[in-house]
C-alpha positions in Angstrom: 103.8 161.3 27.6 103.3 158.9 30.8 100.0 158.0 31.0 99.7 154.4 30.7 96.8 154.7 27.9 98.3 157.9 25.8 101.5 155.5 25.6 99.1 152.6 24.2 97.0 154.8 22.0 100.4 156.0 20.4 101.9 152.8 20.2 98.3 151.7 18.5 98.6 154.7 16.1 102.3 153.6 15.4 100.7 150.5 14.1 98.2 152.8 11.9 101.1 154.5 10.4 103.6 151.9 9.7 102.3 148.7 9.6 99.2 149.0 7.6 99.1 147.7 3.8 102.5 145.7 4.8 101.2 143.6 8.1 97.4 142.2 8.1 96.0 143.9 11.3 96.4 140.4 13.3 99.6 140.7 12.5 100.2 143.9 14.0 100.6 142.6 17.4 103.9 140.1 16.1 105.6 143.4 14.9 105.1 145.9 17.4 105.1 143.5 20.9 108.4 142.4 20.5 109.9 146.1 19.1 107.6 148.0 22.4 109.8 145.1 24.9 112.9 145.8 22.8 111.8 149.9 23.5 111.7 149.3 27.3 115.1 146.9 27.4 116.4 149.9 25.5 115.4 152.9 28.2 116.4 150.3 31.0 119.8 150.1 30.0 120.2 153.8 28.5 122.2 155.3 31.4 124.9 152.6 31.3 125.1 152.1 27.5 128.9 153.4 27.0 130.1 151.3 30.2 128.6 147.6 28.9 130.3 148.6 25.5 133.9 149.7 27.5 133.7 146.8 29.7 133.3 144.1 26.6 135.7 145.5 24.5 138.4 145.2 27.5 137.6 141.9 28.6 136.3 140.3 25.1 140.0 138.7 24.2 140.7 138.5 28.0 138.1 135.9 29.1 136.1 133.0 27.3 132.8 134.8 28.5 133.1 138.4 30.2 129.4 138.2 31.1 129.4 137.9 34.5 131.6 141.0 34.3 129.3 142.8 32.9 126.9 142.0 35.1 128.8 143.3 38.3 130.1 145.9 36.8 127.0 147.0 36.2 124.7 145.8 38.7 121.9 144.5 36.3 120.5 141.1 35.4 120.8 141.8 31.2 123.0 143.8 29.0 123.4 145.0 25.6 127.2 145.1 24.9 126.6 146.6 21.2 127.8 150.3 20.3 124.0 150.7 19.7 120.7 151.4 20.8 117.5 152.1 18.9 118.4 156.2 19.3 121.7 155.2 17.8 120.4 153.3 15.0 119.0 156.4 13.5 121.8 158.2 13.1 122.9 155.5 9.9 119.3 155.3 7.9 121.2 153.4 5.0 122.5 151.0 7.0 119.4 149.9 9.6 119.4 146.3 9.1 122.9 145.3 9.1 123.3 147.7 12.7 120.4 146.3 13.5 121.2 143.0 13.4 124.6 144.4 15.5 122.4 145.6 17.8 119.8 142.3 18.8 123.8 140.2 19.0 125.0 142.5 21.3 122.1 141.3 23.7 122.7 138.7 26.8 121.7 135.5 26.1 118.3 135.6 28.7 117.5 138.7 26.6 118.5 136.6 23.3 115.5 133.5 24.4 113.1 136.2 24.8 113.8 137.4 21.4 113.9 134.3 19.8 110.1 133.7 21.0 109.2 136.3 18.9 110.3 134.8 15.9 111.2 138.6 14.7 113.7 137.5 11.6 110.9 137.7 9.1 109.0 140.7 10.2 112.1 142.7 10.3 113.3 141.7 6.7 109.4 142.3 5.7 109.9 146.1 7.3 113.5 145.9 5.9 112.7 145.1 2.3 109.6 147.9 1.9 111.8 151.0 3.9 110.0 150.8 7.3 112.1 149.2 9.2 114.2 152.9 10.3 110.2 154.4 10.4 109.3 152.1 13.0 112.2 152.6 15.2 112.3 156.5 14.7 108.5 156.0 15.8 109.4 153.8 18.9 111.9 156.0 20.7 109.7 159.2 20.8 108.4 157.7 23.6 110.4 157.5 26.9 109.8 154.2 28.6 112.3 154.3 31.4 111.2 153.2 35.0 111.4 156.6 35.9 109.1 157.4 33.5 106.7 154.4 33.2 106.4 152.1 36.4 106.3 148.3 35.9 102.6 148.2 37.0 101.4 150.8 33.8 103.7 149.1 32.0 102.2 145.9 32.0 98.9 148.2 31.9 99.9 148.9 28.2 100.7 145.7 27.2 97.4 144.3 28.2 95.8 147.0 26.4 97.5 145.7 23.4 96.9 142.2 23.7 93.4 143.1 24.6 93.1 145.2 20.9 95.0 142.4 19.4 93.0 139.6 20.5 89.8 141.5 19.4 91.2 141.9 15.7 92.4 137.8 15.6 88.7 136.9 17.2 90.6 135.3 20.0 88.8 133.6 23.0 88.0 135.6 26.3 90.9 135.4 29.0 93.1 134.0 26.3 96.1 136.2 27.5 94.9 137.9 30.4 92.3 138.7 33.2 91.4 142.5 34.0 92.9 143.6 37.0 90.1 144.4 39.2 89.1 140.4 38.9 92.9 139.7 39.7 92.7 142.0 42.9 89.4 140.2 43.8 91.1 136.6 43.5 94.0 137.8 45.4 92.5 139.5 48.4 90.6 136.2 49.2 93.2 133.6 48.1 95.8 135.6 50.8 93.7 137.4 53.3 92.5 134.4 54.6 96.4 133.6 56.0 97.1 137.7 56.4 98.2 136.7 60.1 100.2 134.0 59.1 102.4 136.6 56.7 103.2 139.1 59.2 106.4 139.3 60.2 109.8 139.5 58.7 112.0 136.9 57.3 108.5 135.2 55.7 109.6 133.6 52.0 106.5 132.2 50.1 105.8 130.7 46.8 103.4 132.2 44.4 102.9 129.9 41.1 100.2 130.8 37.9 100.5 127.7 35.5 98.8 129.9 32.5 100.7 133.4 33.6 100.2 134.9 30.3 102.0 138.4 30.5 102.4 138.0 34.0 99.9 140.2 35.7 98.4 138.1 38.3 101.6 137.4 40.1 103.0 140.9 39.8 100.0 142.5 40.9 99.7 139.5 43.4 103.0 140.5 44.7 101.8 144.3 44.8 98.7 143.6 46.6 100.5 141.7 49.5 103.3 144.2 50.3 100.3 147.0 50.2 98.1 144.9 52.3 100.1 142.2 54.2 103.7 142.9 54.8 106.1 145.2 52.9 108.9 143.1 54.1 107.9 139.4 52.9 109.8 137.8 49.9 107.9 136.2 47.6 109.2 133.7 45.0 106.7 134.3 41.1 106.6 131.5 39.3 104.8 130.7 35.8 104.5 128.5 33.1 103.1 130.0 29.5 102.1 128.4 26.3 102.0 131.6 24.0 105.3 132.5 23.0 104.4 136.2 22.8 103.4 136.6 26.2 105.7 134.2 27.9 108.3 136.6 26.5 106.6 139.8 27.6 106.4 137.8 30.9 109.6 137.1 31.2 111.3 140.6 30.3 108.9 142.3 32.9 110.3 139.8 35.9 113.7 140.2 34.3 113.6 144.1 34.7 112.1 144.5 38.1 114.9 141.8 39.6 112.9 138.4 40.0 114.4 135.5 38.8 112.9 135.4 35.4 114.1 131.4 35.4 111.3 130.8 37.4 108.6 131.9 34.1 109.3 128.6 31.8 108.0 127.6 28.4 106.2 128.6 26.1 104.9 125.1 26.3 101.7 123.3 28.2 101.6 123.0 31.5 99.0 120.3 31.3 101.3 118.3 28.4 104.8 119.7 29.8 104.8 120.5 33.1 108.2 123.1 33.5 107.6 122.4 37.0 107.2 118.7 37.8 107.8 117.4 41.1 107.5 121.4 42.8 105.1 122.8 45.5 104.3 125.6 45.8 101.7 128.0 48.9 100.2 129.9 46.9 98.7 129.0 43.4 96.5 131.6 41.2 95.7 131.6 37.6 92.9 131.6 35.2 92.7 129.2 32.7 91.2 129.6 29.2 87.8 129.3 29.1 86.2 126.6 26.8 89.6 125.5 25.4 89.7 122.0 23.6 92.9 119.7 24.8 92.4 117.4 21.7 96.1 118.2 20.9 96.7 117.0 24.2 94.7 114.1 24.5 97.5 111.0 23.8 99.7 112.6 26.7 96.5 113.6 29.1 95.0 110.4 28.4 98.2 107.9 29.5 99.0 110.1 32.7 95.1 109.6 33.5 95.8 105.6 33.8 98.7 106.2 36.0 97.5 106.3 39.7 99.8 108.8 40.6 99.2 111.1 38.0 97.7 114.6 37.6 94.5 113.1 36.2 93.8 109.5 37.9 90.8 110.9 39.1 89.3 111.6 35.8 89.4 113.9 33.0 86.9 116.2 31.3 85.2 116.2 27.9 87.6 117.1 25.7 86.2 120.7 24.4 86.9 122.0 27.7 90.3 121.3 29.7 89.6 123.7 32.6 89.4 121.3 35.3 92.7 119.6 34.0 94.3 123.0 35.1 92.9 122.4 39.0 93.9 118.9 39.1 97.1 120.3 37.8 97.3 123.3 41.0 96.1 120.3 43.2 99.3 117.9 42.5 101.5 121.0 43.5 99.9 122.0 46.9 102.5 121.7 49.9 101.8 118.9 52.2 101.8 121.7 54.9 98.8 123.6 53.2 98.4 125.6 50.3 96.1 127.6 48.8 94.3 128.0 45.3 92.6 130.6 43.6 91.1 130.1 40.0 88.5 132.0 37.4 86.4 129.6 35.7 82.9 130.0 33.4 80.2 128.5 34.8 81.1 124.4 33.3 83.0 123.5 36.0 80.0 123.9 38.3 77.6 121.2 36.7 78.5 119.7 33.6 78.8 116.2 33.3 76.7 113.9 34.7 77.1 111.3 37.5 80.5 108.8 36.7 81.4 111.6 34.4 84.9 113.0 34.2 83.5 116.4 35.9 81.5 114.8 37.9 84.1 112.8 39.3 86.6 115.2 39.7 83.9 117.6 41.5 83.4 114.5 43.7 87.6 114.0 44.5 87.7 117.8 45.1 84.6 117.8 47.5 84.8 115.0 49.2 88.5 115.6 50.2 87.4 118.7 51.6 89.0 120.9 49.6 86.6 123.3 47.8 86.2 126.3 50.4 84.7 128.6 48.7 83.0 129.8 45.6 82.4 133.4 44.2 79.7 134.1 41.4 81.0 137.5 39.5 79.0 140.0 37.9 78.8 139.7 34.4 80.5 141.8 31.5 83.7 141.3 33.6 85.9 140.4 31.0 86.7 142.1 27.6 85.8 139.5 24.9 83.2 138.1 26.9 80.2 138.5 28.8 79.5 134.9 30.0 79.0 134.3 33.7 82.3 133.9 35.7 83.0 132.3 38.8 86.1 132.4 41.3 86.9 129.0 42.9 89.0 129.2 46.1 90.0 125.6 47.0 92.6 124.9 50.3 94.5 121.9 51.9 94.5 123.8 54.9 91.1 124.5 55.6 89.9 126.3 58.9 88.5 124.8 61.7 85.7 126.9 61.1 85.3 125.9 57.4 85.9 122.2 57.7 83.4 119.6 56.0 81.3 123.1 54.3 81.6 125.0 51.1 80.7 128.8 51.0 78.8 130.3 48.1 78.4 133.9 47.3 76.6 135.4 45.6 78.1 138.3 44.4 77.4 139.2 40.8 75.9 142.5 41.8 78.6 143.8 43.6 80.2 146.0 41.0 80.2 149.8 38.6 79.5 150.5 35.3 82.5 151.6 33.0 82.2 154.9 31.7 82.6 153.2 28.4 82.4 149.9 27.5 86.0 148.0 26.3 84.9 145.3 23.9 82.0 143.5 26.0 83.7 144.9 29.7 80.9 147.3 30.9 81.1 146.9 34.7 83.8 146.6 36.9 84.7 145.4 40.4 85.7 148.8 42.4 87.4 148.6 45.7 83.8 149.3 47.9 82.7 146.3 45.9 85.4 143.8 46.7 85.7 144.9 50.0 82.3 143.8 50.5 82.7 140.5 48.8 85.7 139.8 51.1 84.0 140.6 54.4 81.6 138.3 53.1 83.8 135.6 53.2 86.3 136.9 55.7 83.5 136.6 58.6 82.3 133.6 57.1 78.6 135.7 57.2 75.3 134.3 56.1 72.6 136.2 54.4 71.0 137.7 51.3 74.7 136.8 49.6 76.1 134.0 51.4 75.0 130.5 51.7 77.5 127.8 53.3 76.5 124.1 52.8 77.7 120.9 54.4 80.1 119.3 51.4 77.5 116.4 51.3 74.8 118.9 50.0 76.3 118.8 46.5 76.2 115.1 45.9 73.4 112.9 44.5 73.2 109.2 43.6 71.9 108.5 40.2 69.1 105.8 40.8 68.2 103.5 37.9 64.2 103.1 38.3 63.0 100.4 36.1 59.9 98.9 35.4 58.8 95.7 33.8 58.6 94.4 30.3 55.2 93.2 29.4 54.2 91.1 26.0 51.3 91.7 23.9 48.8 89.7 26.1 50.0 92.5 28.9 51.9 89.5 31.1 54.9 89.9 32.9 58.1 88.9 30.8 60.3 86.8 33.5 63.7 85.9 33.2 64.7 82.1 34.4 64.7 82.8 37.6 61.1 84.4 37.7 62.0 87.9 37.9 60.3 90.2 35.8 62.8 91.5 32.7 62.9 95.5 33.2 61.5 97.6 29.9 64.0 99.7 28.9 62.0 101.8 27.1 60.3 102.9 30.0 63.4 102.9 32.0 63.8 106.5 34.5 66.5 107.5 36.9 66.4 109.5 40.0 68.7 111.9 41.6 68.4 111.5 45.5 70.4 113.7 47.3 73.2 112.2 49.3 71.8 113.0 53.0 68.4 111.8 52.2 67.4 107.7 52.6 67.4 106.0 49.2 64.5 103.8 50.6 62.3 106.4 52.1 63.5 108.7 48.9 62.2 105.7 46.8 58.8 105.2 49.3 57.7 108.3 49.3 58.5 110.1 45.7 58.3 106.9 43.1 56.5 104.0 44.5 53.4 105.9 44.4 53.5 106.8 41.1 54.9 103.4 40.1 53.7 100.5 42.2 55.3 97.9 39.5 58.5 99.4 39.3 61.4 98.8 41.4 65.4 100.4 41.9 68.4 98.6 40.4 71.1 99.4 42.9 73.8 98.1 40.9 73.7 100.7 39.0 74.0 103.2 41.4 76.4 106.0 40.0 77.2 109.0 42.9 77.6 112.7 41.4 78.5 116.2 42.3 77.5 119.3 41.2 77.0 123.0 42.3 73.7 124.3 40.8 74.4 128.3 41.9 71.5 129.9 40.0 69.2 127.6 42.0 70.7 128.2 45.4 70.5 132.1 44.9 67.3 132.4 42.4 64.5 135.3 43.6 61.1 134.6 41.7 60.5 137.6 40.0 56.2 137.7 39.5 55.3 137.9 35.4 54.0 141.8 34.6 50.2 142.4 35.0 48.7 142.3 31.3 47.0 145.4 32.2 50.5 146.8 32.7 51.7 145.6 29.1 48.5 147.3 27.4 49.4 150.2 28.8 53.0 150.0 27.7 51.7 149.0 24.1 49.0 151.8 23.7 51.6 154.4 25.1 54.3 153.6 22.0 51.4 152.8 19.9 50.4 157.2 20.8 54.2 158.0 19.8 54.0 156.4 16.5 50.8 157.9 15.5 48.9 154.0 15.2 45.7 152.6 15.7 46.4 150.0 18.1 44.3 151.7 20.3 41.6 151.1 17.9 42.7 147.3 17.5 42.6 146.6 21.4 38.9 148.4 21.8 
């Protein structure tokens, strides 16, 4: 058994036969996550199990910690120094807990922290106490989940299958622990094709940081899509930060096993309340952020950085149901000096809510106007499995082109994808590789068309005119301050967006005055705003059906249902 999804499906079905009537079934996913890691720990370190065991016993009395002993001796970056493994464990039914417990101790301490995320102590006495603690385990290591056997990349395949089944069952929000990999390849190819000559060559180190990493798919298959597309030879640095402690600790045993430094994944903590990585830069950044998520827990901590001039959020913060711009101001803070680039998923908020002197507005307005905001991607919809809202891909730079300078690109390219054979919770299409090919030659060759606008970064902006007229008593005179100037009615009080490169004046002239002859503009009020209405930029007018043609539709079901319809309409 080595396909990625009979592995998951028997892992489900483990699930099925153990777990149910002990564990609710959004509980399943705090029993069997941590026992499938301990599973793959377990087949890593099979071939060298006797040597960690010889090599502790000699040097246990010899040396305060014989650790890095271990670690040389046997050339790995974790250990298990107990005389067992889950196989082992079988072979003494009556005694599974206490050799069990044996058996987690005998673990290095990086492999320990993991565990410890898990919080497995009372799961285990639950299995413990009702007899299905050996079941479990016996269950577990019929399947082989060596390297050899299962690669990195279809082993995080099967944990994202699970978290994808377990999220369903606990009604969690969309992207809460991961994005499907055909969106990741998407966000990669045009975060890091745009600098593919810049990454040739060998001796190239670069930075690759997610600040919601989840299980860590975006920067492994990040990684994988460079050395397949780029350069083979470059070294690249993961980085993440993770809140949920089950997936910072999936996370962190997957960069463990396949050698990178798996200090560099920190938390599970906030990166927008506890940043693991203050004071860091990084090139590349790519993440997306959960969408919709309130940061009222957050709010004290977001709130007092937002006053400081130098912090994350001085330019503004967003309402506080929805903290995904926090997360860009949060990428933006770590770009390099020397250029960096971002790539981000977001729903369709951070386009256009908020209105002028608004949080979003003003953060849209700080990204924009510092020329930032390169490009963005409309997806298709039904991308994402607990979802079907309309997604977006933001790609925002510090090192913008010559070619690119002072514009924004928009694409359009939500029809630029295949149906799944079967839908996965709301997933029904998919991004194939024809698809994003096209989508990156799009923005690769900067082309205009059917799919591609580009706008001057001015385009976006508006000021918010206040348009008042004036007060009037009973007798229909002018009311008049002390100074003779008519006192505005703020009942009948209007406001106009004029866009940035238009003339207020002649804006003013031309659109209001005619309209209104009484009423005048009250600059002082003037408010300046951003936003990206896509829909508008990329709308076709589809014409309304014939009634003639929805007759005959009627009358045709009307014959198939035996009705007198017919009779009705004559």
């Amino acid at each position: 058994m080595s396909n990625y999804n009979q592995i998951s499906s028997f892992i489900w079905n483990v699930c099925d036969d153990v777990l149910r009537g002990l564990f609710k079934p959004h509980e399943y996913g705090d029993v069997i996550l941590p026992f499938t890691v301990l599973r793959r720990l377990d087949c890593v370190l099979e071939p060298h199990k006797d040597d960690m065991f010889n090599i502790y016993e000699e040097y246990k009395s010899k040396v305060d910690d014989p650790t890095p002993i271990i670690l040389n001796k046997i050339n790995t970056t974790f250990f298990n120094h107990s005389k067992y493994d889950l196989n082992r464990l079988k072979s003494d039914p009556q005694n599974i807990n206490i050799n069990f417990e044996n058996y987690l101790g005998g673990y290095s301490d990086n492999v320990v922290e993991i565990l410890e995320n898990f919080q497995l102590e009372k799961p285990v006495q639950k299995l413990n106490k009702n007899n299905r603690l050996f079941i479990l385990i016996d269950k577990l290591t019929e399947i082989d989940l060596h390297p050899d056997k299962v690669s990195n990349r279809d082993m995080g395949l099967i944990f994202e299958e699970l978290l994808r089944k377990f999220s369903e069952m606990s009604n969690e929000t969309s992207g809460e622990h991961y994005t499907p990999r055909d969106i990741v390849r998407l966000l990669v190819s045009l975060v890091f094709s745009e600098d593919k000559d810049k990454l040739q060559g060998e001796g190239k180190v670069r930075s690759v940081f997610d600040p919601c990493c989840g299980s860590g798919g975006m920067l492994t298959i990040g990684k994988e899509w460079i050395h397949n597309n780029i350069n083979d030879k470059i070294e690249l640095r993961l980085l993440g930060q993770e809140l949920n402690p089950q997936t910072y600790s999936i996370c962190k045993s997957d960069m463990m096993i396949t050698g990178e430094n798996s200090n560099n994944i920190r938390g599970p903590v906030s990166s927008l309340s506890e940043d693991q990585f203050q004071g860091d830069r990084f090139d590349y950044m790519i993440t997306n952020p959960p969408f919709g998520v309130s940061w009222k827990s957050e709010v004290d901590f977001i709130k007092n950085e937002s006053s400081n001039p130098l912090g994350r959020f001085s330019v503004g913060t967003p309402r506080t149901s929805d903290g995904s711009l926090l997360f860009l101001q949060h990428m933006i803070s770590k770009m390099e000096r020397k250029g960096s680039r971002i790539g981000i998923v977001f729903n369709g908020s951070p386009l256009f809510t908020g209105d002028s002197g608004s949080g979003e507005s003003e953060i849209r307005k700080w990204i924009i106007e510092s020329d930032w905001l390169e490009c963005i991607v409309s997806l298709p919809n039904r991308l994402f499995f607990n979802t079907g809202i309309n997604t977006y891909v933001w790609i925002v730079s510090n090192k913008k082109s010559d070619k690119r300078k002072g514009k924004v690109q928009l694409i359009n390219g939500s029809s630029f994808c295949k149906s799944t054979r079967k839908n996965l919770g709301d997933k029904s299409n998919y991004i194939d590789d024809i698809s994003r090919e096209k989508i990156l030659d799009i923005y690769l060759n900067y082309i205009e068309g059917e799919h591609s606008i580009v706008f001057p970064n001015n385009h976006f902006g508006y000021t918010k005119v206040t348009i008042d007229q004036p007060l009037v008593d009973d007798d229909g005179t002018v009311v008049t301050d002390k100074k003779g100037n008519p006192k505005p009615n703020t009942k009948k009080r209007d406001y106009e967006r004029i866009p940035l490169d238009q003339d207020i004046e002649d804006y003013y002239d031309k659109e209001v005055k005619p309209h209104l002859p009484n009423s005048w503009m009250d600059r002082n009020k003037d408010r300046v705003g951003y936003e990206i209405n896509f829909t508008k930029y990329f709308y076709k007018y589809k014409p309304l059906r014939s009634l003639e043609d929805i007759t005959q539709d009627l009358l045709k079901l009307d014959e198939q249902i035996g009705g007198t319809m017919k009779e009705i309409l004559d």
